[in-house]
Wavefront OBJ file of the C-alpha trace (Angstrom):
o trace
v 44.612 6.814 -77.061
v 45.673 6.991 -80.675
v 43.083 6.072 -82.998
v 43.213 2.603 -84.760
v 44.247 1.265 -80.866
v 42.349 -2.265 -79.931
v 40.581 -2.109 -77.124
v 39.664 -6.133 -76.870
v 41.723 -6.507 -73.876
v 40.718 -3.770 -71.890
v 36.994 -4.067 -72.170
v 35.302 -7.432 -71.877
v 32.407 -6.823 -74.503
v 30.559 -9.892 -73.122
v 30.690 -9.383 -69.384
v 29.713 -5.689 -70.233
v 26.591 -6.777 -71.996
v 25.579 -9.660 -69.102
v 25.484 -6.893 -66.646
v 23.726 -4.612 -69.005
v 21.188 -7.388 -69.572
v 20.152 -8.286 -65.925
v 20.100 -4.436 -65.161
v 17.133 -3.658 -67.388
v 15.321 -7.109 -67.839
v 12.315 -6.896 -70.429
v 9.761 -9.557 -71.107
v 7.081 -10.616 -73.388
v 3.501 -9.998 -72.460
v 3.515 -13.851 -72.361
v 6.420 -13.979 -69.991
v 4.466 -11.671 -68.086
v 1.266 -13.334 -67.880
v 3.110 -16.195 -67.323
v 4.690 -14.769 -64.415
v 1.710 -13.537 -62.452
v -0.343 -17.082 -62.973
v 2.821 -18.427 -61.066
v 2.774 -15.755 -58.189
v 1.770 -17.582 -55.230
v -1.165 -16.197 -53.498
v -4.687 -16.784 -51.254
v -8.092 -18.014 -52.126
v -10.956 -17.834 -51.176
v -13.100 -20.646 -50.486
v -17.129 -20.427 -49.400
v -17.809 -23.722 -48.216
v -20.446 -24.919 -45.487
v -18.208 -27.203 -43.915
v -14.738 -27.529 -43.667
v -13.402 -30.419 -46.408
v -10.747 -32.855 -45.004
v -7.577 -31.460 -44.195
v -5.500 -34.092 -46.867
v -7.767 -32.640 -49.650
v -7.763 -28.794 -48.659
v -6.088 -25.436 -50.591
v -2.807 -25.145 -48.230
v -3.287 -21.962 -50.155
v -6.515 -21.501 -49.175
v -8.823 -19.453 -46.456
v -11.735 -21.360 -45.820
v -14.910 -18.991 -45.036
v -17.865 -21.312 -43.345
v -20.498 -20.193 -41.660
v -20.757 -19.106 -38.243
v -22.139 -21.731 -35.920
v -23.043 -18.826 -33.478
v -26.671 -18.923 -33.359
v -26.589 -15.113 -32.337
v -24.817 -13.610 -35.576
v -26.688 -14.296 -39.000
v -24.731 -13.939 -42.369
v -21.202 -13.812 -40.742
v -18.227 -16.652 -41.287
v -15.506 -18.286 -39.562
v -12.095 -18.097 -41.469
v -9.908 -20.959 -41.591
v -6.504 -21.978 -43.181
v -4.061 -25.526 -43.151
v -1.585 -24.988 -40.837
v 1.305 -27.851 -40.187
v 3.744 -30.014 -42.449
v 2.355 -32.886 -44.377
v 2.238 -34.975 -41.771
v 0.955 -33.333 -39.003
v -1.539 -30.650 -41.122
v -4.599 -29.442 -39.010
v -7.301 -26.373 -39.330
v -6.553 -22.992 -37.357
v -9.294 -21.006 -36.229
v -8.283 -17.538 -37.824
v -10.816 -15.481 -37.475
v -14.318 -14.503 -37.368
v -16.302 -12.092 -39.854
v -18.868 -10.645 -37.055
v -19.208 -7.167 -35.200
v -20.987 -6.490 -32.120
v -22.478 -3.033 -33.511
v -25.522 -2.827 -31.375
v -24.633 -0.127 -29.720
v -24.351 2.350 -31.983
v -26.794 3.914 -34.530
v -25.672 4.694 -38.071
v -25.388 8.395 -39.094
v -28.890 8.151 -41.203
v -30.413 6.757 -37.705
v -28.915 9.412 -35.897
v -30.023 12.031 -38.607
v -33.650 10.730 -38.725
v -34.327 9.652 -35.333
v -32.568 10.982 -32.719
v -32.812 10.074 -28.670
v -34.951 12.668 -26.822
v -33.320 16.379 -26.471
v -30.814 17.138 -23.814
v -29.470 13.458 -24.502
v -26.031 12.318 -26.370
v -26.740 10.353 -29.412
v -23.289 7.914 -30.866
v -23.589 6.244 -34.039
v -20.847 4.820 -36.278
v -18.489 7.460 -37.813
v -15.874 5.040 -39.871
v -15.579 1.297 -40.244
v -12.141 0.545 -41.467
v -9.955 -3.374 -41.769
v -6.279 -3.316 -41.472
v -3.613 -5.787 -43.121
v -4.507 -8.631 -40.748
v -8.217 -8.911 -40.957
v -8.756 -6.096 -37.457
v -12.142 -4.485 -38.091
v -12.347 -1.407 -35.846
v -15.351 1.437 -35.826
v -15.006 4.593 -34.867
v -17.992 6.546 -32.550
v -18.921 9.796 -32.771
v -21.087 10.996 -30.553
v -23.721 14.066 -31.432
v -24.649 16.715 -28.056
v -28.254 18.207 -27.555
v -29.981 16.082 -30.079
v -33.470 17.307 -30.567
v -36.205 15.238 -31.675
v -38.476 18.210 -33.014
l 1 2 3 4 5 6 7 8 9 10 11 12 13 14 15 16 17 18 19 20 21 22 23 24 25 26 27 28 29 30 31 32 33 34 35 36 37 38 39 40 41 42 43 44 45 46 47 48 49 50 51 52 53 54 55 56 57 58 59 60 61 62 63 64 65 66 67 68 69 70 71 72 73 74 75 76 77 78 79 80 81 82 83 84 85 86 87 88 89 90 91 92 93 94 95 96 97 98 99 100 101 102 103 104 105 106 107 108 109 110 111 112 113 114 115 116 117 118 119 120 121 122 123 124 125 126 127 128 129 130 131 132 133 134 135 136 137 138 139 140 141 142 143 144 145 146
């Protein structure tokens, strides 16, 4: 191209700077903040009973206490499940493990089953995304208690 040659029609200057816009968007640390208060997310609610379904968090996971007389300091989980109409509780969970089986590692370490015997205590406690607690056992041969 020979110099002094307008370029107007061949390059849309505005179009050019729109796409150059929305491909690297910057904000404010206000338009940031205000952002993240407007992500939509779960809380947590500690309650001893469940309120009425018209007033609860359809945001919300309800923990209340277990009503199994067997498990101390565990909860039930609950969320609002339904359209406006027709909203109701579900049942999602329950925060309790069975772990009477097993002895932890300092049991195991300090007071182990008589010699000759096999001795299992918990080796890892892990949750996944959806809540699943599982425990793995690991299990000690020829434990000696001298």
């Amino acid at each position: 191209m020979a110099p002094g040659t307008d370029l107007s029609d061949a390059v849309n200057l505005e179009q050019l700077t729109e796409v150059s816009s929305r491909a690297y968007d910057t904000y404010t640390q206000t338009e940031v903040d205000q952002k993240i208060a407007s992500a939509q997310y779960f809380k947590k609610y500690v309650v001893q009973s469940l309120p009425p379904v018209a007033d609860a968090d359809e945001r919300g996971i309800y923990l209340v206490p277990s009503t199994d007389s067997q498990l101390s300091n565990t909860y039930d989980e609950y969320v609002v499940v339904g359209e406006e109409a027709q909203r109701a509780w579900e049942k999602i969970g329950s925060k309790s493990i069975d772990l009477s089986g097993y002895k932890t590692k300092q049991t195991a370490k300090t007071s182990p089953t008589a010699s000759g015997t096999t001795t299992a205590f918990i080796d890892t406690i892990s949750q996944d995304e959806n809540g699943v607690i599982t425990a793995t056992k690991k299990s000690v041969q020829a434990a000696s208690t001298s």
